[in-house]
C-alpha positions in Angstrom: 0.0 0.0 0.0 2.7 2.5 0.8 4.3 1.9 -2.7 1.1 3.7 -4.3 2.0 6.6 -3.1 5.7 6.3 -2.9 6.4 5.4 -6.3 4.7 7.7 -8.4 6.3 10.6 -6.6 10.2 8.6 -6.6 9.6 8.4 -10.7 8.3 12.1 -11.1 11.3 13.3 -8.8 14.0 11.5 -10.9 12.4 13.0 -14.4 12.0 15.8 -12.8 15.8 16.1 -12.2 16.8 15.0 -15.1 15.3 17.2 -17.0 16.6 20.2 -14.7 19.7 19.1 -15.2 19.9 18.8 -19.0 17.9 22.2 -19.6 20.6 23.9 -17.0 23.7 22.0 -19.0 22.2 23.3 -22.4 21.1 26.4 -22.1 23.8 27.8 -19.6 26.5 25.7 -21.6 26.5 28.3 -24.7 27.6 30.7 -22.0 29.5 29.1 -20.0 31.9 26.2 -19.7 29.4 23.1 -19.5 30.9 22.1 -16.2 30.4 24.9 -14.6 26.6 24.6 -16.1 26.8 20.9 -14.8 27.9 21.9 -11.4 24.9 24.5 -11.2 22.3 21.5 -12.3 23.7 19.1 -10.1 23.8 21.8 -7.0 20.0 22.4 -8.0 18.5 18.9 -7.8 21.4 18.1 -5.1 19.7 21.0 -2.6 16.4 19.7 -3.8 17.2 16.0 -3.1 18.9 16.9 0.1 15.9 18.6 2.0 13.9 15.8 0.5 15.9 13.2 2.1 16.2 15.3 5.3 12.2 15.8 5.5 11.4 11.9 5.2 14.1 11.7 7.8 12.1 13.8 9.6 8.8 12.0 8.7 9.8 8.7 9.7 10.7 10.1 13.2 7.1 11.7 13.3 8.4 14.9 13.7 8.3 17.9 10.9 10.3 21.1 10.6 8.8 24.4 8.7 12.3 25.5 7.8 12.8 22.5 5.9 10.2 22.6 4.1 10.1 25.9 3.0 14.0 25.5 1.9 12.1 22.2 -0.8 9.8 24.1 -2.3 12.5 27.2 -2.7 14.7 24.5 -4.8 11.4 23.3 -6.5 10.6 27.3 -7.6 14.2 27.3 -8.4 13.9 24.7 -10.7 10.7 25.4 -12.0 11.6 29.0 -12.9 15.2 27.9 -14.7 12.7 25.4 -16.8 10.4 28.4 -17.6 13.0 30.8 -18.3 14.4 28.0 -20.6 11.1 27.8 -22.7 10.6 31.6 -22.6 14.1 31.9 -24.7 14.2 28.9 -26.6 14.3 29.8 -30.2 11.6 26.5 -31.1 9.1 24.2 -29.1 8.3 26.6 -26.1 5.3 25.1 -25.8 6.3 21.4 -25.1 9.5 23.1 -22.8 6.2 25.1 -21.0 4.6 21.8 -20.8 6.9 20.5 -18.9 8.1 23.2 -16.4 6.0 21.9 -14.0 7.1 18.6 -13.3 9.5 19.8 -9.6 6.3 21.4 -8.4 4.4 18.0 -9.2 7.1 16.4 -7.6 7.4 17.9 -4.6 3.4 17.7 -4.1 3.3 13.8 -4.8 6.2 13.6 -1.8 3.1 15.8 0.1 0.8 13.9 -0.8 2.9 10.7 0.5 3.6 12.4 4.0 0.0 12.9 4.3 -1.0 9.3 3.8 1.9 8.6 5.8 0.4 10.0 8.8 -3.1 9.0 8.1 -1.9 5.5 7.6 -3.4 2.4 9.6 -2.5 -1.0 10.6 -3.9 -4.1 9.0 -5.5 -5.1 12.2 -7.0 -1.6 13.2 -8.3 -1.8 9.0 -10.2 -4.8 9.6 -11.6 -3.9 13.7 -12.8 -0.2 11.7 -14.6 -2.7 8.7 -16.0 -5.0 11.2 -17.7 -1.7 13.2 -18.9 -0.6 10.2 -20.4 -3.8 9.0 -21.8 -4.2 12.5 -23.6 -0.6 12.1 -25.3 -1.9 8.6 -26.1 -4.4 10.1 -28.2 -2.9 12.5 -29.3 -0.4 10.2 -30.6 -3.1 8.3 -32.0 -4.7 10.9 -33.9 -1.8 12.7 -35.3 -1.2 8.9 -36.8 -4.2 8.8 -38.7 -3.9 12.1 -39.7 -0.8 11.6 -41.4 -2.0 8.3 -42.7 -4.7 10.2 -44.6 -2.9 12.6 -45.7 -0.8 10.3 -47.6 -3.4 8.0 -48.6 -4.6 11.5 -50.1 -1.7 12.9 -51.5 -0.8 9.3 -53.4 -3.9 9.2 -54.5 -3.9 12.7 -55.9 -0.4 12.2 -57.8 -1.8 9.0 -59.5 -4.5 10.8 -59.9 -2.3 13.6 -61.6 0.4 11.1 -63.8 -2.3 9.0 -65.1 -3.7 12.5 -66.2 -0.4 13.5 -68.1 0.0 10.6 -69.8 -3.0 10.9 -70.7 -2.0 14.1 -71.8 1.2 13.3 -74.3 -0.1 10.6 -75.5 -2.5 12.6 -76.2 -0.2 15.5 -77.8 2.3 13.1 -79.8 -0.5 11.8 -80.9 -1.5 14.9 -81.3 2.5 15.7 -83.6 2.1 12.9 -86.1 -0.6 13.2 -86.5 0.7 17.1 -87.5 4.4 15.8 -89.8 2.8 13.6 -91.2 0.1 16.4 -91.5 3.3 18.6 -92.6 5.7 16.4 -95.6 3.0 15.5 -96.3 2.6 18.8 -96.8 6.3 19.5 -99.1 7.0 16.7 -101.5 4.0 17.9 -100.8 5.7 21.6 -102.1 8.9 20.6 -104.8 7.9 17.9 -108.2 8.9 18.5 -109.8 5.6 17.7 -107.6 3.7 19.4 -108.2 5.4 22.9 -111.6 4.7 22.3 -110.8 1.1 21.4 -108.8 0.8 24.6 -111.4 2.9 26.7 -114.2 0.2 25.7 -112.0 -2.9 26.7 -110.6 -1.9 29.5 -112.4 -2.0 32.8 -112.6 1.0 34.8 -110.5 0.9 38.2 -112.1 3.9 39.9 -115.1 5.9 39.0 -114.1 8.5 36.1 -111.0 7.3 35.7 -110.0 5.5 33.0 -106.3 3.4 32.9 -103.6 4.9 30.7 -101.9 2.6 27.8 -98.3 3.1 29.2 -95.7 2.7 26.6 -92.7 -0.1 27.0 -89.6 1.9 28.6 -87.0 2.2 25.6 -83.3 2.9 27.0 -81.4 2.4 29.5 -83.1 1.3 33.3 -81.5 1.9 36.7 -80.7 -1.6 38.4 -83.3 -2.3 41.5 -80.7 -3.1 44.3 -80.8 -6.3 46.2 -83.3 -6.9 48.1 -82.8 -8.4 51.9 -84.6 -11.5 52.4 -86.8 -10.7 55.6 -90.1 -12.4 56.7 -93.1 -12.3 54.6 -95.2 -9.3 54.2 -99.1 -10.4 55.0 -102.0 -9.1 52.9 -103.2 -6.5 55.1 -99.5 -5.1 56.1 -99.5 -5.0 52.1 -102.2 -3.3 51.0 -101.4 -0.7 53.5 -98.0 0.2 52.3 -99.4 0.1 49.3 -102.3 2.3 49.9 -99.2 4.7 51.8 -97.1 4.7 48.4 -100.2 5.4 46.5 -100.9 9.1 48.4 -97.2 10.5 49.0 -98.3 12.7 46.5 -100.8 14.2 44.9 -102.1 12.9 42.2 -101.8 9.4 43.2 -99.4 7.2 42.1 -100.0 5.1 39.0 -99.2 1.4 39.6 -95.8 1.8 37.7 -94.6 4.7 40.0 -95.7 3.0 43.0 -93.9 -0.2 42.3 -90.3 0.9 41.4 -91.3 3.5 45.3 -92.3 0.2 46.9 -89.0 -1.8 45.5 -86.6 1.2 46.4 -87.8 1.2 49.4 -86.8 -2.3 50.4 -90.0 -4.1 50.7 -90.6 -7.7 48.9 -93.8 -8.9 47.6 -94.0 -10.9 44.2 -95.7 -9.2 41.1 -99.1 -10.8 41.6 -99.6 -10.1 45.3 -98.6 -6.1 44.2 -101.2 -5.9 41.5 -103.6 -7.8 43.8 -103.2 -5.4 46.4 -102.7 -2.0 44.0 -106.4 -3.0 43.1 -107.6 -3.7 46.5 -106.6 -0.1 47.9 -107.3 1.7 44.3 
């Protein structure tokens, strides 16, 4: 792994060199004696190579120095302006010499770009504990997903059946709501018909002079419980038809039968349905 980075940037810093070297031995070389030109090349990419060498020294200890640095990249600029200056005079191709002015710069940033994976680097064993984490957290990810999609679709078709049961409910209970309007309603007209209170008045025997018994509607909604009744000894006919006769009168006007049988049930008394109506027409 380290020699992806390594590589590339010991290649571009040999061409790199090689090509200042040449382009300082030519073009000084009509000027000067070509040693002397050679000796100013080799200084160049010497200085350059030097603080190279003395900044991975540096590296390796994992330590780093601003002075040396500064001091590469002057012998890069160095190098990169005798390269430009080159192409700027040439006489032909000061394009392709342009083109390549660049390549200490891009030398000295691959060697930057090295140091920083350098100190970013990890061990095999740390690699593979970061991969496993990460693989863990997917798969939790995934996992939590797919419960959460679960309990949707659950809760989705809970609230379905939920909803369509209710509305079964609901038209039944209208339904019934229905028919029971109707049954009442019915039962109201014939109540309060003319005819039929005459019909009634002629079947029904009279209880007391000038009075004539009421057609009482059946009680539709909800009833209050009678509490529990003691057992205790039983009441005799006379002791009955006087409590009676007492329920009757509390107020004025007397009690219909109804009234005085849910009175004469709160109160606690006990007497069977057919000894009350017995003794209801006794007193009345």
């Amino acid at each position: 792994m380290k020699g992806k980075t390594a590589l590339p940037a010991v290649a571009m810093t040999a061409v790199s060199m090689v090509l200042t070297l040449a382009v300082v031995v030519m073009w000084l070389g009509s000027a000067m004696p070509w040693l002397i030109a050679l000796v100013v090349g080799i200084g160049i990419d010497g200085g350059w190579l030097a603080t190279l060498a003395y900044e991975r020294r540096l590296a390796a200890q994992g330590d780093h120095s601003r002075t040396m640095t500064a001091v590469g990249w002057s012998f890069g600029l160095v190098a990169t302006g005798v390269l430009v200056a080159h192409a700027l005079t040439a006489d032909h191709a000061t394009g392709a010499w342009l083109a390549v002015a660049w390549l200490p710069l891009a030398a000295k940033a691959l060697w930057l770009v090295h140091s920083l994976w350098e100190h970013t680097a990890l061990t095999p064993s740390a690699i593979g504990a970061i991969r496993s984490i990460q693989q863990d957290a997917r798969d939790e990810a995934a996992v939590a997903r797919a419960r959460l999609r679960a309990e949707a679709s659950t809760e989705e078709t809970r609230l379905t059946a939920v909803t369509q049961a209710g509305a079964r409910v609901a038209r039944v209970q209208a339904h019934t709501a229905a028919t029971l309007a109707g049954a009442w309603s019915t039962l109201e007209k014939a109540r309060a018909g003319e005819d039929t209170g005459r019909a009634l008045t002629s079947v029904t025997a009279r209880v007391t002079p000038d009075v004539t018994p009421r057609w009482e509607l059946p009680v539709w909604g909800p009833t209050e419980p009678v509490p529990a009744l003691e057992a205790g000894p039983a009441l005799t006919d006379a002791e009955l038809d006087a409590l009676v006769d007492m329920i009757r009168h509390s107020q004025t006007p007397a009690l219909s039968y109804r009234e005085m049988a849910v009175r004469f049930r709160a109160a606690g008394h006990s007497a069977s349905e057919v000894r009350l109506r017995q003794a209801w027409k006794r007193v009345a």
